[in-house]
N, C-alpha and C positions, 0 to 999 in steps of 0.2 A: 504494500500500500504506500502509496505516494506522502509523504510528508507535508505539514504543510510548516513556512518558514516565515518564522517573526522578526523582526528587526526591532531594535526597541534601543531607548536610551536607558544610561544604566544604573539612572537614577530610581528608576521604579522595581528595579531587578528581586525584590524580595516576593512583591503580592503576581509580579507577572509569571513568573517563577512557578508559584504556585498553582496559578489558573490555568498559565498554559498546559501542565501536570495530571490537573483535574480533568479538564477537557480532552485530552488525550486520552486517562484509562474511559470517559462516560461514552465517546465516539467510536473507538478506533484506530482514530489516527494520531498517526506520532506529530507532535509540534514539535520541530527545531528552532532554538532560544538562542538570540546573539546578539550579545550586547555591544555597544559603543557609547563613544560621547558625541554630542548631541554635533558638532562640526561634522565628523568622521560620516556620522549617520547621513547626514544633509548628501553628503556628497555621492554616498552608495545609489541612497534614492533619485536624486536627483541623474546618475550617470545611469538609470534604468536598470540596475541589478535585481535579478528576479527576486520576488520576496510576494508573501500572500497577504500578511497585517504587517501594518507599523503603529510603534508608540513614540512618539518624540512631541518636543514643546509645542507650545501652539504655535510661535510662529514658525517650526518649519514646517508644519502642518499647513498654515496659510502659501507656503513659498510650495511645497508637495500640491496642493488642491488647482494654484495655478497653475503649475507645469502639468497637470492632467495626472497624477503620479498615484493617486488617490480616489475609493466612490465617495464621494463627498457625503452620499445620504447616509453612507455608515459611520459618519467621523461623531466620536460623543466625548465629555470627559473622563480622562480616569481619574485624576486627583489632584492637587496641590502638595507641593515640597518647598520647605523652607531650610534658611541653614542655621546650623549648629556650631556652635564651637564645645571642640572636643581637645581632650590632655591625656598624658599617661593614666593610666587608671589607677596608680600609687601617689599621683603629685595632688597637693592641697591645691583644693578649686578655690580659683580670685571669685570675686566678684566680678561679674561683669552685668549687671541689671539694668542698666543705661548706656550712654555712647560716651559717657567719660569715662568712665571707671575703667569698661570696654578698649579704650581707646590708652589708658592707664597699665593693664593688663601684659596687652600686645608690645606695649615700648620697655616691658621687663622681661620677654619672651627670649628663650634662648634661640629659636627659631620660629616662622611663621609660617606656617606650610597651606596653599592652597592648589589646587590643580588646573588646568588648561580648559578644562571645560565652562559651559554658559557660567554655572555658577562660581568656578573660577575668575572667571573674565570679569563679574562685578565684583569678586572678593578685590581684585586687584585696584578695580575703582574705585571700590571703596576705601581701597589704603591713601591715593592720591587725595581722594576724597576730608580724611584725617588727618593731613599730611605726616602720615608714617609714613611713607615710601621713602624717602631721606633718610631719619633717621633710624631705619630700621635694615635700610642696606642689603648688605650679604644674607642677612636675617632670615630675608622671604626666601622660603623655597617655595617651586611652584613643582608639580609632580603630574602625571599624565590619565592619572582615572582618581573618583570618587575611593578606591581601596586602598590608593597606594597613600591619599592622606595621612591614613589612619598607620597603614604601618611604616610612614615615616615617624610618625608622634610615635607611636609602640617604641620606635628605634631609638629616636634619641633621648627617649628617657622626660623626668618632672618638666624641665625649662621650657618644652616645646609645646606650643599650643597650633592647633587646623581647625581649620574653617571649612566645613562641606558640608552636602546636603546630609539633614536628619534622617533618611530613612536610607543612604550609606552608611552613615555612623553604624544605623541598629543590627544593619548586614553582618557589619566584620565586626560589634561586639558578638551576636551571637555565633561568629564562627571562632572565638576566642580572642579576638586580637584584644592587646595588652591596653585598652584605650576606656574613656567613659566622656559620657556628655555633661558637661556644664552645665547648657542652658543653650535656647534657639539666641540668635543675634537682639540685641533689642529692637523692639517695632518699628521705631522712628527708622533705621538701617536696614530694617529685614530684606532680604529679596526672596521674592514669592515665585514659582518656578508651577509652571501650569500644563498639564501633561494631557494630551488626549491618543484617542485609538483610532485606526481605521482600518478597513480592507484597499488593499493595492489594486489598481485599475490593472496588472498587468497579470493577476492571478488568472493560473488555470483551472483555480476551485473555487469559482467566485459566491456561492453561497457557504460553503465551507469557511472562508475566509470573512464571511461578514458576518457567520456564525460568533467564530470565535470572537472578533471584533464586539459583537454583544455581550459577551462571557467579561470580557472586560471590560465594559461599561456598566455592566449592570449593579444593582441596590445590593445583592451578593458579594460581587468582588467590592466595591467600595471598605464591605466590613475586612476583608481580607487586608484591603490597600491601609487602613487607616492603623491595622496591628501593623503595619511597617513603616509607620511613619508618614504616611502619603493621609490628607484630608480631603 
């Protein structure tokens, strides 16, 4: 039996994980689950690489719907992801309740680790933003996925604190890594990260694919999505 294949970013990788899992033993068919970050994904889809559903932010969803990459009538949301800042899971948690204290925190950090993805790319703004970019220097590391955050913070020990999305964080605590959450970013800073589902215009299982597409939008996975962090 033919597979059907998801492409997804891989901020949602906990609850899709699971649905596409469920939906495979209640079907038959095997789901193939491949993550990336949310650039790398734009570019698969966008270059017409076969795939059946996709999951990524909304606007590449909007940049997919124009290029025709997408059935539009199946596109719904999955959730919302906001970020976290996370520490060694031995180092005493600062305070960070507000954008001073926050901003207080990060200029006694042994290192600042964010990643290259969407949520990366505002972590980054938002340091310019505070003007910690300066004086925080060699400091920032930037790293290449939502996992590898956390097991830089695991790596270097109390002084280092990461910034990535919440429902990363919950991934690679519960796969053990050496890490724990703080607290999400304060409100006033937050970045809100808004994820939906579709079936691929370019599928050969085109009701299959909008099947699943529903499987992940629906009042079900919601409850799935929000034990992972996603609201």
């Amino acid at each position: 039996m033919t597979a059907l294949k998801l492409l997804s970013a891989g901020a949602v990788k906990g609850g899709v994980s699971q649905i596409a899992a469920a939906c495979a033993r209640a079907t038959g068919t095997p789901v193939e689950v491949a993550f990336t970050q949310g650039h790398r994904l734009r570019q698969r889809i966008i270059d017409g690489e076969a795939a059946d559903v996709v999951v990524a932010p909304d606007k590449l969803m909007n940049e997919f719907a124009a290029a025709g990459r997408i059935v539009p009538a199946t596109r719904a949301l999955v959730g919302r992801s906001r970020v976290g800042v996370v520490m060694h899971r031995d180092a005493p948690a600062p305070d960070v309740g507000n954008t001073e204290v926050f901003r207080r925190a990060l200029l006694t950090a042994s290192a600042v680790v964010h990643n290259d993805a969407s949520s990366g790319i505002y972590v980054a703004q938002l340091l310019e933003r505070l003007a910690l970019k300066a004086p925080l220097g060699e400091r920032i590391v930037v790293v290449n996925s939502g996992a590898a955050i956390m097991e830089t913070v695991a790596a270097r020990g109390a002084g280092a604190i990461g910034l990535g999305q919440i429902s990363e964080i919950m991934v690679m605590i519960g796969k053990g890594c050496a890490v724990k959450m703080i607290a999400p970013l304060p409100d006033d800073i937050q970045h809100v990260s808004v994820y939906h589902a579709a079936a691929c215009s370019a599928s050969a299982a085109p009701e299959a694919a909008a099947s699943l597409a529903r499987e992940l939008t629906s009042d079900a996975a919601k409850t799935i999505f929000a034990a992972t962090g996603i609201d």
